[in-house]
N, C-alpha and C positions, 0 to 999 in steps of 0.2 A: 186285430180288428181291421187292418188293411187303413184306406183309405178313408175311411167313413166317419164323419164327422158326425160325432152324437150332438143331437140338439133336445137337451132336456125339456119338455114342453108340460106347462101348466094347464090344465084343462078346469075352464071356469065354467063349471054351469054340468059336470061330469053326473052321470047317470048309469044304474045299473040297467035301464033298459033299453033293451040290443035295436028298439027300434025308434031310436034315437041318434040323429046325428051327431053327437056329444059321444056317445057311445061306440059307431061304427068308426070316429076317429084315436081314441081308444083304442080300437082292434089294429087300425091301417098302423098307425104309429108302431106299436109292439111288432104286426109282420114288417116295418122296416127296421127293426131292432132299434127304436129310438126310445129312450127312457120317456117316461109321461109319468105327473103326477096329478090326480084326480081332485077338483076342491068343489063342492058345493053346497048350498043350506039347505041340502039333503041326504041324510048318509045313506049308508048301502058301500057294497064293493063294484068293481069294474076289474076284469082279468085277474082278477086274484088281488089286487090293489083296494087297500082301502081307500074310501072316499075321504078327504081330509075336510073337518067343518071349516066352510069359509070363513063362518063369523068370526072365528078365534085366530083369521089372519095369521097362517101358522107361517113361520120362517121357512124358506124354502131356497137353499144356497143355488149358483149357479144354472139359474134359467136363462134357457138362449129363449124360447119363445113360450108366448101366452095365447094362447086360441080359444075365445070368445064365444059359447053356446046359451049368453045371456041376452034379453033388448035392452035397449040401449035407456028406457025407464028403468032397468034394475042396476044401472052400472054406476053411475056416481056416487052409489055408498062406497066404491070399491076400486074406484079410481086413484086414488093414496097408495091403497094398497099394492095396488099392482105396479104402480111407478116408484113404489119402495123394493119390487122383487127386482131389480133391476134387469128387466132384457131386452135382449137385443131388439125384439120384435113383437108388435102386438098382431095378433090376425084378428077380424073381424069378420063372421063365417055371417055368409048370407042371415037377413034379421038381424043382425046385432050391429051394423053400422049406425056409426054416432061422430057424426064432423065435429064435435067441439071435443069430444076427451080424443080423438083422431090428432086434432090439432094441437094438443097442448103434450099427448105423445111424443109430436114431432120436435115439438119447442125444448122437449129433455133431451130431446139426440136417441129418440127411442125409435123405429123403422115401424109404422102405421102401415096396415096392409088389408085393405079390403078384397077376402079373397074365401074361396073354400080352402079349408085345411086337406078335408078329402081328396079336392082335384091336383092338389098343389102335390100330394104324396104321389097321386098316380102317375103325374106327368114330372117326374123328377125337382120340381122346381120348387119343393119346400126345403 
């Protein structure tokens, strides 16, 4: 595997359609060989991936990052949750930025990241 550091990444708000940001990061992820798992309170598949139902808050061991395709009115039911998956990193993709779950991110030693997941693949810097 060389040098490459896999960063498991949860995709909140994952969608099977391709013309959805949720989605094209889904694709960027897999072409950079990063594992991704998909959860929304919408099933369907993404790359051969099943959707995992949010609601049932599935376990989901060693996540380095959580990337955000929810507004920030659907995210305090799931705020727990996601500071129970322990990662290193939340992203917050354009539309989903939220200064108070941002904040209380930071306050668990969690890395809050107002950013596109998309660009951050292109330009090396996810």
């Amino acid at each position: 595997m060389g040098n490459k550091t896999l960063k498991k990444t949860v995709i909140i708000g994952a969608t099977s359609n391709p013309q959805k940001y949720a989605f094209l990061a889904a694709e960027m992820l897999q072409e950079h060989g990063q594992p991704f798992v998909p959860l929304s309170i919408h099933g369907g598949e993404v790359l051969g991936e099943n959707i995992l139902d949010l609601k049932e808050k599935p376990a989901v061991p060693d996540v380095h990052t959580v990337t955000l395709y929810i507004n920030s009115s659907h995210q305090p039911e799931w705020e727990n949750y996601l500071i129970s998956l322990q990662p290193k990193r939340v992203i917050f993709n354009p539309g989903a930025e939220n200064q108070s779950f941002k904040e209380r991110l930071e306050a668990e030693g969690i890395e809050a990241v107002e950013a596109c997941t998309l660009v951050m693949l292109r330009t090396g810097q996810f």
